[in-house]
C-alpha positions in Angstrom: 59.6 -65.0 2.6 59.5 -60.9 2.2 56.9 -59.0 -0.3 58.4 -56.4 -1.3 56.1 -53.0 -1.8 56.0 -53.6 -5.7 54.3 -57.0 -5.0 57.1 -59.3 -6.0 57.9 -62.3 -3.3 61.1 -63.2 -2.5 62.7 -66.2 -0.2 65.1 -64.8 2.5 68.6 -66.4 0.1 67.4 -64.4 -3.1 67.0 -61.5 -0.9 70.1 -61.7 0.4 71.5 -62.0 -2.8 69.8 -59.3 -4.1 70.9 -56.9 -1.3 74.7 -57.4 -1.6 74.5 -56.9 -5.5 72.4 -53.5 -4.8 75.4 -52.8 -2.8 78.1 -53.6 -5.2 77.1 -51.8 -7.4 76.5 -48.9 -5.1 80.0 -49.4 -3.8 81.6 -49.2 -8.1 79.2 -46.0 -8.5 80.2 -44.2 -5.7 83.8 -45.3 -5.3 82.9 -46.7 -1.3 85.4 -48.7 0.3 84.6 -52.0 2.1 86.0 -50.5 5.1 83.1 -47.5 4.5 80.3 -50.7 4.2 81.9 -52.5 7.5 81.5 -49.2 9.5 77.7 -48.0 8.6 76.9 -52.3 8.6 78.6 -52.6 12.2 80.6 -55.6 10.9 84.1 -56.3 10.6 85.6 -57.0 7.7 85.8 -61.1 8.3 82.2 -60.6 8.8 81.7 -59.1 5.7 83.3 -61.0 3.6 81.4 -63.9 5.2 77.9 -62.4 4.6 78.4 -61.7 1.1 79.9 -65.1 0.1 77.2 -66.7 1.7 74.2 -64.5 0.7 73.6 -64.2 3.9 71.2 -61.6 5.9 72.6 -58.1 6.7 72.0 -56.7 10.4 68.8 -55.1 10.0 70.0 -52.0 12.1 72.8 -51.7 9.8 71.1 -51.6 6.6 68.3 -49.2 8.1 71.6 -46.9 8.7 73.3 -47.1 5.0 69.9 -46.7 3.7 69.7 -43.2 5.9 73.1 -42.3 4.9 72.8 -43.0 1.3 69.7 -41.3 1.2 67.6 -44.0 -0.4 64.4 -46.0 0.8 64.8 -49.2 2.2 63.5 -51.7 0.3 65.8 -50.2 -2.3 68.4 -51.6 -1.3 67.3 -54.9 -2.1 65.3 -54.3 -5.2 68.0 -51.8 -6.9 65.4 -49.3 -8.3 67.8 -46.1 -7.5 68.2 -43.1 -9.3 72.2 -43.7 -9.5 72.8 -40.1 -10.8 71.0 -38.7 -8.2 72.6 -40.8 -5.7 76.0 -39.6 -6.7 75.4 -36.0 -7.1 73.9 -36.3 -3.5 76.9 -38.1 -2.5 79.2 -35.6 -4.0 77.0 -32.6 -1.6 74.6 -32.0 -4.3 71.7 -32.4 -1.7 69.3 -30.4 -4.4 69.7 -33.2 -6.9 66.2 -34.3 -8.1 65.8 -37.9 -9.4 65.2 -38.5 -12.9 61.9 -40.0 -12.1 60.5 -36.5 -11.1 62.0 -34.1 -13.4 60.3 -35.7 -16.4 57.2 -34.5 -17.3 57.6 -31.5 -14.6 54.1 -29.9 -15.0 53.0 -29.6 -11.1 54.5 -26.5 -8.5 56.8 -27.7 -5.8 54.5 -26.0 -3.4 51.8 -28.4 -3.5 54.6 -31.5 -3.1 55.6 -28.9 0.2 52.0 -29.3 1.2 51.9 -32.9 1.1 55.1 -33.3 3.4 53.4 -30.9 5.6 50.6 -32.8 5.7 52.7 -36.0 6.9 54.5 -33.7 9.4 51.1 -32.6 11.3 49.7 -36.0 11.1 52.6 -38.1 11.6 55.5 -35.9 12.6 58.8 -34.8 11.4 60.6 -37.5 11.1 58.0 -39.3 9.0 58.4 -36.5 6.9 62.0 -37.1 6.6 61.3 -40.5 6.1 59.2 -40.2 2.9 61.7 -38.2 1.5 64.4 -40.2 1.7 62.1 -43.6 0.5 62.1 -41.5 -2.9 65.6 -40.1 -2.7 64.3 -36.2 -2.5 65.5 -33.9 0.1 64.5 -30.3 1.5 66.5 -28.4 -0.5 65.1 -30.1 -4.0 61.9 -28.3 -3.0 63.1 -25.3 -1.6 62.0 -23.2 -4.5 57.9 -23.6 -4.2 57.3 -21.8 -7.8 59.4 -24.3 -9.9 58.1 -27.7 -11.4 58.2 -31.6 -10.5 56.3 -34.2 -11.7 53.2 -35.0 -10.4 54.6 -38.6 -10.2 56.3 -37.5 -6.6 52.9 -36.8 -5.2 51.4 -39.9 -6.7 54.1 -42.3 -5.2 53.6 -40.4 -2.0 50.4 -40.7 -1.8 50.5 -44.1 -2.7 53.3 -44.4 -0.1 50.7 -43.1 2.9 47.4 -45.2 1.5 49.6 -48.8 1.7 50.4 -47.9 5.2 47.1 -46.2 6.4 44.0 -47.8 3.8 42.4 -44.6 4.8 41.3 -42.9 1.5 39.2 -40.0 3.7 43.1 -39.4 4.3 44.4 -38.3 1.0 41.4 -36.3 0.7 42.4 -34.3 4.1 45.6 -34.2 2.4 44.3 -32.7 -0.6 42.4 -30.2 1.7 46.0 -29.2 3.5 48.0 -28.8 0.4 45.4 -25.7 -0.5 45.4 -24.7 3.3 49.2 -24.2 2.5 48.6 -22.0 0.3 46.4 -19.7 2.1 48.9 -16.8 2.1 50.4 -17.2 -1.5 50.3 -13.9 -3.4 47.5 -14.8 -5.7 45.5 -15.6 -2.9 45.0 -11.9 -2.1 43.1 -11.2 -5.1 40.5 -14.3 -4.5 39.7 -12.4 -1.3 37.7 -10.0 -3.2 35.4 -12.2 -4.8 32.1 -12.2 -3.8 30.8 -15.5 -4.5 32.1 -19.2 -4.4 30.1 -19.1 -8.1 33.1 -16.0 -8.5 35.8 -17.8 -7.1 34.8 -21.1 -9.1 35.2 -19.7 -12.2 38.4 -18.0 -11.5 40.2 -21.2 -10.3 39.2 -23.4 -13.2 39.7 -21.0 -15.8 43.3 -19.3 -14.3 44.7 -20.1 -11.1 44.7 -24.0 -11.5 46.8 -23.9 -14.5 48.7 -20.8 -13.4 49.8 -22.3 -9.5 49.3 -25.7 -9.1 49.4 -27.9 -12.3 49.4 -28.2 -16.1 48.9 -32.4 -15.9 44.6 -32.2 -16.4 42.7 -29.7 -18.5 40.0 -28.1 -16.6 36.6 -26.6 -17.6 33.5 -25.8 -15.9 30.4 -27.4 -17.5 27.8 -25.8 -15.6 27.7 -22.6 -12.6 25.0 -21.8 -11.0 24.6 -19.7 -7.2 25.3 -22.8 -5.5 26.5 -25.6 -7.2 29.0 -25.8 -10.4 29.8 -28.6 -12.4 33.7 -29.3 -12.9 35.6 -31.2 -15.8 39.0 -32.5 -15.0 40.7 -34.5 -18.1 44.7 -35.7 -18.7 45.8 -33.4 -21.1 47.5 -35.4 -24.2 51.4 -33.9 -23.4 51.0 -35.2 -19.9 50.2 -38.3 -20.5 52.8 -38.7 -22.8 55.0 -37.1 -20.2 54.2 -39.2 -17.2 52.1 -42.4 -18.3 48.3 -42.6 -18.4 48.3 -45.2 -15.5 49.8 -42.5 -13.3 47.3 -39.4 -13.9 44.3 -42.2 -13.8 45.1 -43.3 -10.5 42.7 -43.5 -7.5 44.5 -41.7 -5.0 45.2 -38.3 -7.2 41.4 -38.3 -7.7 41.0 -38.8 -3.6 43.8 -36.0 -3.3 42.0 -34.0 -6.0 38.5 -34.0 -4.4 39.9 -32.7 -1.0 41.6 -29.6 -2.8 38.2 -29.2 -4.3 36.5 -29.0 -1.5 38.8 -26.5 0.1 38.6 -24.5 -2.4 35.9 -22.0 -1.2 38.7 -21.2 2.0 40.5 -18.9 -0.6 37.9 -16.4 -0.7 37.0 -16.8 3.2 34.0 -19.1 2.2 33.1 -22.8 4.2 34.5 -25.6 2.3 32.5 -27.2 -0.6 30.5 -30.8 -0.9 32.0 -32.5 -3.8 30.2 -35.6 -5.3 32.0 -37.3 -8.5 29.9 -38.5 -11.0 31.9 -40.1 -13.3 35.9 -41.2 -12.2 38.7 -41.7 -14.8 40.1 -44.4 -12.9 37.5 -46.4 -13.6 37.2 -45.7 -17.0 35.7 -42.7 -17.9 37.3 -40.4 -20.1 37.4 -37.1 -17.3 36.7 -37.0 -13.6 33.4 -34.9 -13.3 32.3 -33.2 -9.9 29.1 -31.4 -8.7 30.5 -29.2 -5.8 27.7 -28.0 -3.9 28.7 -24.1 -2.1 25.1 -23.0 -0.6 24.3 -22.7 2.6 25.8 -25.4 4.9 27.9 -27.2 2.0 30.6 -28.3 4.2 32.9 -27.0 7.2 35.0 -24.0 8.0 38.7 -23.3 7.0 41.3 -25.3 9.8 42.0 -22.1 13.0 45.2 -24.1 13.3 47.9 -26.1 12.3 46.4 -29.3 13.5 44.4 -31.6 10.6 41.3 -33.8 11.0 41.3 -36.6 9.6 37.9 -36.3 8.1 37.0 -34.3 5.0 34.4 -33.1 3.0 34.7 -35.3 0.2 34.5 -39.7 0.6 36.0 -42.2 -1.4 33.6 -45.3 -1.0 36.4 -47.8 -2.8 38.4 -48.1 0.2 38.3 -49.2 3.6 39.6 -47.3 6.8 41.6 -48.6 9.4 44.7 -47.8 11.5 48.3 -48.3 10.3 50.0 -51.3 10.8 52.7 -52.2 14.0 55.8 -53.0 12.2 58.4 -56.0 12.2 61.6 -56.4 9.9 59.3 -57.6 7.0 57.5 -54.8 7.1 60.8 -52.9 6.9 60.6 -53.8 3.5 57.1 -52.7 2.7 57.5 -48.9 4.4 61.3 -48.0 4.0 61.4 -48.6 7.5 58.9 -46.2 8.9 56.6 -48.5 10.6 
């Protein structure tokens, strides 16, 4: 029996059957030849016909290999949950084609998406990178403009992605550290470098450059500043959660993602990074995620010298455990998109 990464089970024959439907109906859409399945699969066409009369299992190898050239995760080629408009665009040389999935409610900047790949990159290497993109059919050049939107449900899938593999929450928070680390030389940055204060800089990013270069999904306001601590307020705003769904912007791992860019935040303005404590969490019912970050003396640690990224942060998420990723096996295949 396979679990798929949505939780449903399946025996190996309604798998099977599954599978060859998915790639039916991939073959009408796109207009691909048996001969074109027989050649990524490594069958012949006897083989083929055999496999799919019977419901029988693909080679594993071979449906790693269509999934690679069709741009599409693994396990979707079993479950059928592909942007099929995307996937034809892409197949027609499109390679910018975003699916539909992401362009709706597009209220976040591409760069912080760009930091989260990079983030996978240093900790994992390129081609997990490449990987993760193709599990939810995106590609380099659908981000290669940093200043245009996507929805914030590509970095919630992705981080969802990386905390089924890892169960390491102090992760997402390093990766919410990185994505601002990223954007140490973006042109806005240059004016934070004047501010004399992490009470200055504080103020700035709640009230302008949030909204302005990152995201538009939460409204943000500062409920208390003081010379070494603030009080932050961070609530869905009404069009987003129409936009995206209220089960996406209340999810656990933006708030771990969130709390690491918090704590970075004091790295703009040349500052060691901030403690963050949250008070109250929307993901477990309350109506705004509220954070005491603590700047004085000591607060936290120093802005990364290099490339490289800890796997530590400043910021804990208590909920979840930590522990190593998992070896992988052809079940798992179907968990990870193959990148086990």
């Amino acid at each position: 029996m396979y679990e798929f990464t949505q939780g449903a089970e399946l025996h190996e024959t309604e798998l099977n059957e599954h599978f060859w439907k998915v790639i039916h109906r991939i073959q009408l859409v796109l207009g691909m030849p048996d001969s074109e399945v027989c050649e990524v699969l490594a069958l012949h066409s006897s083989q083929l016909f055999h496999l799919r009369k019977c419901n029988l299992s693909p080679p594993a190898s071979g449906a790693v290999q269509l999934a690679k050239r069709l741009n599409i995760g693994f396990d979707e080629l079993f479950t059928g949950q592909i942007d099929y408009h995307a996937l034809v665009l892409q197949h027609q040389g499109v390679s910018s084609a975003i699916p539909e999935r992401y362009l709706q409610g597009a209220l976040s900047r591409r760069s912080v998406a760009l930091g989260v790949l990079d983030f996978i990159e240093q900790q994992f290497g390129w081609q997990k990178r490449a990987l993760t993109l193709q599990r939810f059919q995106m590609t380099e050049k659908a981000l290669a403009a940093p200043q245009e939107m996507i929805s914030v449900k590509f970095v919630s899938d992705v981080g969802h992605h990386i905390f089924r593999q890892s169960r390491d929450s102090q992760l997402l928070s390093s990766m919410g550290r990185h994505v601002m680390w990223t954007h140490r030389k973006a042109p806005f940055v240059a004016g934070l470098r004047t501010l004399g204060s992490p009470r200055e800089l504080f103020e700035k990013m709640v009230t302008e450059v949030i909204g302005l270069h990152f995201e538009k999904n939460f409204d943000w306001s500062l409920s208390e500043l003081g010379p070494s601590s603030c009080q932050i307020k961070c609530r869905p705003r009404p069009d987003a959660i129409d936009a995206v769904g209220e089960e996406v912007l209340k999810s656990q791992v933006l708030c771990s993602i969130r709390m690491g860019a918090l704590s970075a935040f004091p790295w703009f303005a040349g500052f060691p990074s901030a403690r963050v404590e949250e008070t109250n969490c929307i993901a477990h019912g309350g109506a705004s995620c509220d954070y005491t970050l603590h700047f004085g003396s000591g607060a936290g640690g120093a802005e990364p010298r290099s490339r490289s990224v800890k796997r530590s942060a400043s910021t804990s998420n208590p909920g979840h455990s930590d522990s190593k990723p998992n070896s992988g096996n052809f079940t798992l295949l179907l968990r990870s998109g193959t990148e086990e």
